[in-house]
matplotlib code that plots the C-alpha trace (Angstrom):
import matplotlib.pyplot as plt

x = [262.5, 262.8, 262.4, 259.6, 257.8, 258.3, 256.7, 253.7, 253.4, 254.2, 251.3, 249.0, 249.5, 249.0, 245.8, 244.4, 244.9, 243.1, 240.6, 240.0, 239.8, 237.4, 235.3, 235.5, 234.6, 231.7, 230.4, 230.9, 229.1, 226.4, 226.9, 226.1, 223.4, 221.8, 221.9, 221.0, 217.5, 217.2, 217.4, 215.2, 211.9, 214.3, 214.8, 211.4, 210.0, 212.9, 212.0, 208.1, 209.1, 211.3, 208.0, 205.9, 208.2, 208.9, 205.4, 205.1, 208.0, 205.9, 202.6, 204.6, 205.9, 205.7, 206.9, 203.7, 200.3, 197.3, 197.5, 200.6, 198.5, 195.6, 197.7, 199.7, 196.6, 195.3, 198.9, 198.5, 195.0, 193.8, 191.2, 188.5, 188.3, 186.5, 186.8, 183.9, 185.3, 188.3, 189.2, 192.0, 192.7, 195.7, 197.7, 197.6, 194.6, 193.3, 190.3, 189.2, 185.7, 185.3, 183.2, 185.1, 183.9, 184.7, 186.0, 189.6, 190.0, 189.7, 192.2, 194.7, 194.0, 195.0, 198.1, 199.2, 198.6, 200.6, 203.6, 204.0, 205.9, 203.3, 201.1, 201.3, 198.8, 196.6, 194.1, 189.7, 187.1, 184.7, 183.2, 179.4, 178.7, 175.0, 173.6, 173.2, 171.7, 172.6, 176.1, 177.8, 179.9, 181.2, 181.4, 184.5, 186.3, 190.2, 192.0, 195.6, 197.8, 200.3, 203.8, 207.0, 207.6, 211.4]
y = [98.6, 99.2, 95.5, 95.5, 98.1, 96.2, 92.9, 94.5, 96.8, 93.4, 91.1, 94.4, 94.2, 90.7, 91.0, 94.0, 92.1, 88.9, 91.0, 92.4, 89.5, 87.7, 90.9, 90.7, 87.1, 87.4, 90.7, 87.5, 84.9, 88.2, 88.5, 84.8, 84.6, 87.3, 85.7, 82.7, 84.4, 85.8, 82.9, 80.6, 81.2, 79.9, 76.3, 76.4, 76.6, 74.2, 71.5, 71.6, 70.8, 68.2, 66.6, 67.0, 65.2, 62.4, 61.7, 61.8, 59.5, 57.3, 57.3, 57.1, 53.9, 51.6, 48.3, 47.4, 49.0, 47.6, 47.9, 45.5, 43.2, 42.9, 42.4, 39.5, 37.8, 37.9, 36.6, 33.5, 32.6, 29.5, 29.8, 28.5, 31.3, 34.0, 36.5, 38.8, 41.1, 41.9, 44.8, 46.1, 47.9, 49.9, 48.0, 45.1, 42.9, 41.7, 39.9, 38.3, 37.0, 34.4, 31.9, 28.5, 25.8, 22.7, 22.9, 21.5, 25.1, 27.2, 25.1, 25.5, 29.0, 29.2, 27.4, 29.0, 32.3, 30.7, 30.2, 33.9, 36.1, 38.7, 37.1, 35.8, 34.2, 32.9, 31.6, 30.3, 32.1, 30.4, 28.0, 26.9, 24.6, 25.9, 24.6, 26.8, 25.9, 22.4, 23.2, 22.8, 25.9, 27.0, 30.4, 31.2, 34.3, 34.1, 36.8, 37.0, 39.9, 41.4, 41.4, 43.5, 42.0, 41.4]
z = [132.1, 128.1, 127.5, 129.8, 127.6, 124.9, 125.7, 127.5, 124.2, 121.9, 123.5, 124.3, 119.9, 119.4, 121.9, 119.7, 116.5, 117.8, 118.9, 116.0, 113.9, 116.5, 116.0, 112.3, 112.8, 114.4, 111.7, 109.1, 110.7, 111.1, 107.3, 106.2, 108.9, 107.4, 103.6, 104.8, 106.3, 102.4, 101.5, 103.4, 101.4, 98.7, 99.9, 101.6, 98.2, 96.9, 99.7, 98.7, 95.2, 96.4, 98.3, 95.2, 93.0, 95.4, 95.8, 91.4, 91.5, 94.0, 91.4, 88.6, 89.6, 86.6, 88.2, 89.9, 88.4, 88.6, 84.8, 84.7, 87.1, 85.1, 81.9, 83.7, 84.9, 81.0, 80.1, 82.1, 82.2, 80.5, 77.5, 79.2, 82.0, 81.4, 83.8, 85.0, 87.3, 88.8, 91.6, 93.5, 96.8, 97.1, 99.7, 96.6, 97.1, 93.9, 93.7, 90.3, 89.4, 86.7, 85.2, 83.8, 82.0, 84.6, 88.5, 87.1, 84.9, 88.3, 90.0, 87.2, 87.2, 90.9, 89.8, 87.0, 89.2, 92.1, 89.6, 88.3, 90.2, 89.9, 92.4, 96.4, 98.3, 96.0, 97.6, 95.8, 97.9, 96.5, 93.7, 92.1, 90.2, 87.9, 84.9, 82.1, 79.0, 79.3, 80.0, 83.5, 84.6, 87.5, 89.3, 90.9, 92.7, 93.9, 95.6, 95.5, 96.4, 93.7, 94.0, 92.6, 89.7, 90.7]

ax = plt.figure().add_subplot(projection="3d")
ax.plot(x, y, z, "-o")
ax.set_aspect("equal")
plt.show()
């Protein structure tokens, strides 16, 4: 009967202490659940940063401006183009106005742009031929769209 006693007194032990570190388990979790909630408006704050500079990284992107763009297209143009406008949406379009001295300049133009790596889809809108001042010149406007510079 003695031995008896002793094992039901031996696992009524061991059941206490499990109990009481489940129980001082659970206070902990209570604990960290608790500093986490302090800290939430924290990494709320941390997480809108986070947004803010991703989006900066996004603008600040220096590989593919319409700066860089434009100074490629004055790069590779010929000296007999003269351009007169130029605009560019945001999704890359690029259209470019010019006036050149003969038909043969705008189609080297469109060639010369089809050879950088700046530009895809080159492609002449339009062209007309106009006297001015006993000189033949000839309108033009290509549209291209601008690529990563890789």
């Amino acid at each position: 009967m003695r031995f008896y006693t002793l094992i039901c007194s031996l696992f009524a032990c061991i059941f206490i202490l499990m109990g009481a570190r489940f129980l001082y388990k659970i206070s902990y979790v209570n604990y960290l659940d608790s500093q986490l909630q302090q800290l939430k408006p924290y990494v709320q704050k941390a997480e809108l940063i986070e947004d803010k500079l991703k989006i900066a990284r996004v603008q600040l992107d220096t590989d593919n401006t319409v700066l860089d763009a434009l100074r490629e297209l004055y790069n590779i143009m010929p000296q007999n183009i003269t351009i007169s406008g130029f605009s560019a949406n945001d999704d890359g379009a690029i259209s470019i106005r010019g006036i050149s001295e003969s038909m043969s300049g705008v189609f080297d133009a469109v060639a010369l742009l089809e050879k950088s790596p700046r530009f895809k889809n080159v492609k002449v809108i339009f062209t007309n031929k106009r006297k001015l001042a006993q000189q033949e010149i000839v309108d033009f406007q290509i549209s291209c769209v601008s690529e990563r510079q890789v």
